[in-house]
C-alpha atoms as an extended CHARMM CRD file, in Angstrom:
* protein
*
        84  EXT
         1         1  UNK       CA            108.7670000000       55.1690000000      109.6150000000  PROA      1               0.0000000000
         2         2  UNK       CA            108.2950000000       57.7610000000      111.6820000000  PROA      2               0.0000000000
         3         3  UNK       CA            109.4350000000       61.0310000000      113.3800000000  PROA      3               0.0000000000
         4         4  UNK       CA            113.2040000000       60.1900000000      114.7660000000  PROA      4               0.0000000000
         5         5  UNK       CA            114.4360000000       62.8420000000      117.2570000000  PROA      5               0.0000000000
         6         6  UNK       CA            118.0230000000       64.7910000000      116.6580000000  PROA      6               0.0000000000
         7         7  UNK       CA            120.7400000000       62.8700000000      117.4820000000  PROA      7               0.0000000000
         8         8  UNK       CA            123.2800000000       64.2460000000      120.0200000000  PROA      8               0.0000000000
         9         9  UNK       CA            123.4940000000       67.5670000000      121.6670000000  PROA      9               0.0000000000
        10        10  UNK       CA            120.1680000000       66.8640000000      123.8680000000  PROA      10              0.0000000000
        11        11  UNK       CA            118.9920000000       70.2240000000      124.4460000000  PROA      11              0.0000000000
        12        12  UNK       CA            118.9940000000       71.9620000000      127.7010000000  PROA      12              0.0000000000
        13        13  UNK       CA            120.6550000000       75.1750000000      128.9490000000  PROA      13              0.0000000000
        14        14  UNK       CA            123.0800000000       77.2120000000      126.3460000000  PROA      14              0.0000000000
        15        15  UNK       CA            122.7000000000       74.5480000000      123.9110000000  PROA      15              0.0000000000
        16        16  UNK       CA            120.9310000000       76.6800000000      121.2630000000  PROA      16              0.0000000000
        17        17  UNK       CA            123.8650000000       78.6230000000      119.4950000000  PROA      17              0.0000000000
        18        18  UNK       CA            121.5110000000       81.5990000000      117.8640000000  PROA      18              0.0000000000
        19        19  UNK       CA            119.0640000000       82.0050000000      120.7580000000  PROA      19              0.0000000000
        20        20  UNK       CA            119.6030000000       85.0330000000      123.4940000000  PROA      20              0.0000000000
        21        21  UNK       CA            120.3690000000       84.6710000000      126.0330000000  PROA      21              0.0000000000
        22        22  UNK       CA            119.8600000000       86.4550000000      129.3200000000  PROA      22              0.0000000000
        23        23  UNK       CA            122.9550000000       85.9640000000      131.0310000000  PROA      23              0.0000000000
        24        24  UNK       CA            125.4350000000       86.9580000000      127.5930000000  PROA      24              0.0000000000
        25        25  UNK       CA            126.3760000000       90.3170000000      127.3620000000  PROA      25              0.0000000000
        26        26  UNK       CA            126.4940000000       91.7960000000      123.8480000000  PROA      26              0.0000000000
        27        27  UNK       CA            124.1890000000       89.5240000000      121.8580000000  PROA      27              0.0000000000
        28        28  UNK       CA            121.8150000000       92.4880000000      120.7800000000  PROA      28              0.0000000000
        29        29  UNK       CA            124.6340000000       94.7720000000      119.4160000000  PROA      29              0.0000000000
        30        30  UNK       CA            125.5030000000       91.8190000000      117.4450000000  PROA      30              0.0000000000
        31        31  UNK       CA            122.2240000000       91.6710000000      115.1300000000  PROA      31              0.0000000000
        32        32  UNK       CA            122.5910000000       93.5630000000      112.0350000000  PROA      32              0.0000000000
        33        33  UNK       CA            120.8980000000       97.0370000000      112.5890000000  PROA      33              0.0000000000
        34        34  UNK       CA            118.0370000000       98.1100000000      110.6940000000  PROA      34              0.0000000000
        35        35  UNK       CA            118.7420000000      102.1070000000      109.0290000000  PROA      35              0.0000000000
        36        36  UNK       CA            115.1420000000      103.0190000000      108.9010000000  PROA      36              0.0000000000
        37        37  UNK       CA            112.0220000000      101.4470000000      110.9740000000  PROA      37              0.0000000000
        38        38  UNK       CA            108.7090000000      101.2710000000      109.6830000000  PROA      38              0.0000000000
        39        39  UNK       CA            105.7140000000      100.9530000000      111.3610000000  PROA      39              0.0000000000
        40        40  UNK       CA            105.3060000000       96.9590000000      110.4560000000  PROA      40              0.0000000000
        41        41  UNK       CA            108.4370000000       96.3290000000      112.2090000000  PROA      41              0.0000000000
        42        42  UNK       CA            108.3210000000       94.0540000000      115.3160000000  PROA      42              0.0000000000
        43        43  UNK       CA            110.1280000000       94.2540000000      118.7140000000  PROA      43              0.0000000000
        44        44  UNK       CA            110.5130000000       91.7300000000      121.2380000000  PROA      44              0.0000000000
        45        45  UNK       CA            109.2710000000       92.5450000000      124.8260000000  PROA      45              0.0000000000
        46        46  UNK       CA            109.1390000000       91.4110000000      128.3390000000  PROA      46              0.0000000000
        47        47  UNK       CA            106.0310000000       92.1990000000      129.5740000000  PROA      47              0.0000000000
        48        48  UNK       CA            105.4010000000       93.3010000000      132.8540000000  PROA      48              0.0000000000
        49        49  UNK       CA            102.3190000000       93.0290000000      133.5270000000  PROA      49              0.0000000000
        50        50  UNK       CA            102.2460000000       89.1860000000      132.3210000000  PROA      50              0.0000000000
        51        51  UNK       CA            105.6260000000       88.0410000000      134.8410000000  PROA      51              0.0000000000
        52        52  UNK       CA            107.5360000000       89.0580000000      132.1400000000  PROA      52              0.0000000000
        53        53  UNK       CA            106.3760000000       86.6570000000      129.5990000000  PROA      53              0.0000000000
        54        54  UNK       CA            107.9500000000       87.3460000000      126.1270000000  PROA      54              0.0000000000
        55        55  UNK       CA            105.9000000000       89.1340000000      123.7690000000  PROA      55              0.0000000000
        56        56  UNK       CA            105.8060000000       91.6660000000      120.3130000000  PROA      56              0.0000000000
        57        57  UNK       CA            104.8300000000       94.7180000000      119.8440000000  PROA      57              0.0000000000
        58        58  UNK       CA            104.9930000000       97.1780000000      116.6230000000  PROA      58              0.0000000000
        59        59  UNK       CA            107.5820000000       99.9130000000      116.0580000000  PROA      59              0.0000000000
        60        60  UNK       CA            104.0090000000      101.5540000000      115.3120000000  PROA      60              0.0000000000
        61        61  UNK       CA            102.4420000000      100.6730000000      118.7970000000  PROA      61              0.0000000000
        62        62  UNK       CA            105.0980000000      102.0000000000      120.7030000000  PROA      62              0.0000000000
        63        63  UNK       CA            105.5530000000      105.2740000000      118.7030000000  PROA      63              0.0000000000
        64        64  UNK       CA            100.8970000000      105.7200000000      119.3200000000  PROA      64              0.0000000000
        65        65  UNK       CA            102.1570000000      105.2690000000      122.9050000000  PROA      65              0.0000000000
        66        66  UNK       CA            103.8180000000      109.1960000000      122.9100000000  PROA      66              0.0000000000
        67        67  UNK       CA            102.0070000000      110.9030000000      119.9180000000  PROA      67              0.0000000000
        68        68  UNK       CA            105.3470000000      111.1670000000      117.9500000000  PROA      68              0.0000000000
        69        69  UNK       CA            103.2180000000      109.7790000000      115.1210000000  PROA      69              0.0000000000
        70        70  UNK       CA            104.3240000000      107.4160000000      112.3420000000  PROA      70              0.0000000000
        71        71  UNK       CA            107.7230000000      105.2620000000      112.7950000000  PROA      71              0.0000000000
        72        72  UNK       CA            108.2160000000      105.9810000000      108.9350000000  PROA      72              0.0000000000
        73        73  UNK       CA            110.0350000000      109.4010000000      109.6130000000  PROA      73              0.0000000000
        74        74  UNK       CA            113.5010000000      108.0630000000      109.7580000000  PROA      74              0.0000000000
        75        75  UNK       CA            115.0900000000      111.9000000000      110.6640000000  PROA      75              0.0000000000
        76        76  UNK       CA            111.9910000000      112.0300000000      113.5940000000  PROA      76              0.0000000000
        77        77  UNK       CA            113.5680000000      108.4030000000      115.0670000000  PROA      77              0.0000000000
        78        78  UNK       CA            117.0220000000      109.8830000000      115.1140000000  PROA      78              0.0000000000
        79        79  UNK       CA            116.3580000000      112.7110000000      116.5970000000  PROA      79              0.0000000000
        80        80  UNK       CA            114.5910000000      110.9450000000      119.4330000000  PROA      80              0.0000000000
        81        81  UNK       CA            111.0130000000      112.4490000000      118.3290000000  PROA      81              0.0000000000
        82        82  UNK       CA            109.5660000000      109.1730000000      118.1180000000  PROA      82              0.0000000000
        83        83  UNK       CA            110.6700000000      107.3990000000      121.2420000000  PROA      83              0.0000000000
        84        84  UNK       CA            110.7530000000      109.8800000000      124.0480000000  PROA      84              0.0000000000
């Protein structure tokens, strides 16, 4: 009994077929797009001020960051109210 590790493969660099990767052009335009954000809605980051350690933030977080108020307003994000 017991916890018996995968078999095969052995890990390492490029072995993980759904991860993204940094050096693969592309991989973001692949992921199904989402027609309306909401506030709720998380976004990966590299942050900065941490040596670019990953990290989330909140559609809703980054909207407080220029007043364009909530990410709700679907025809506010398209029009590039929210974001700039």
């Amino acid at each position: 009994m017991g916890w018996d590790p995968p078999q095969g493969g052995g890990g390492g660099a490029g072995s993980d077929v759904a991860a993204i990767h940094d050096d693969t052009a592309g991989e973001i335009l692949a992921v199904a797009l989402k027609a309306t954000p909401v506030s709720a809605d998380v976004l990966l980051i590299e942050d900065s001020a941490a040596a670019n350690a990953k990290k989330r933030v909140t559609a809703q977080s980054i909207a407080d960051l220029g007043g364009g108020g909530a990410v709700d307003d679907a025809d506010s994000i398209l029009a590039g109210q929210v974001f700039n």
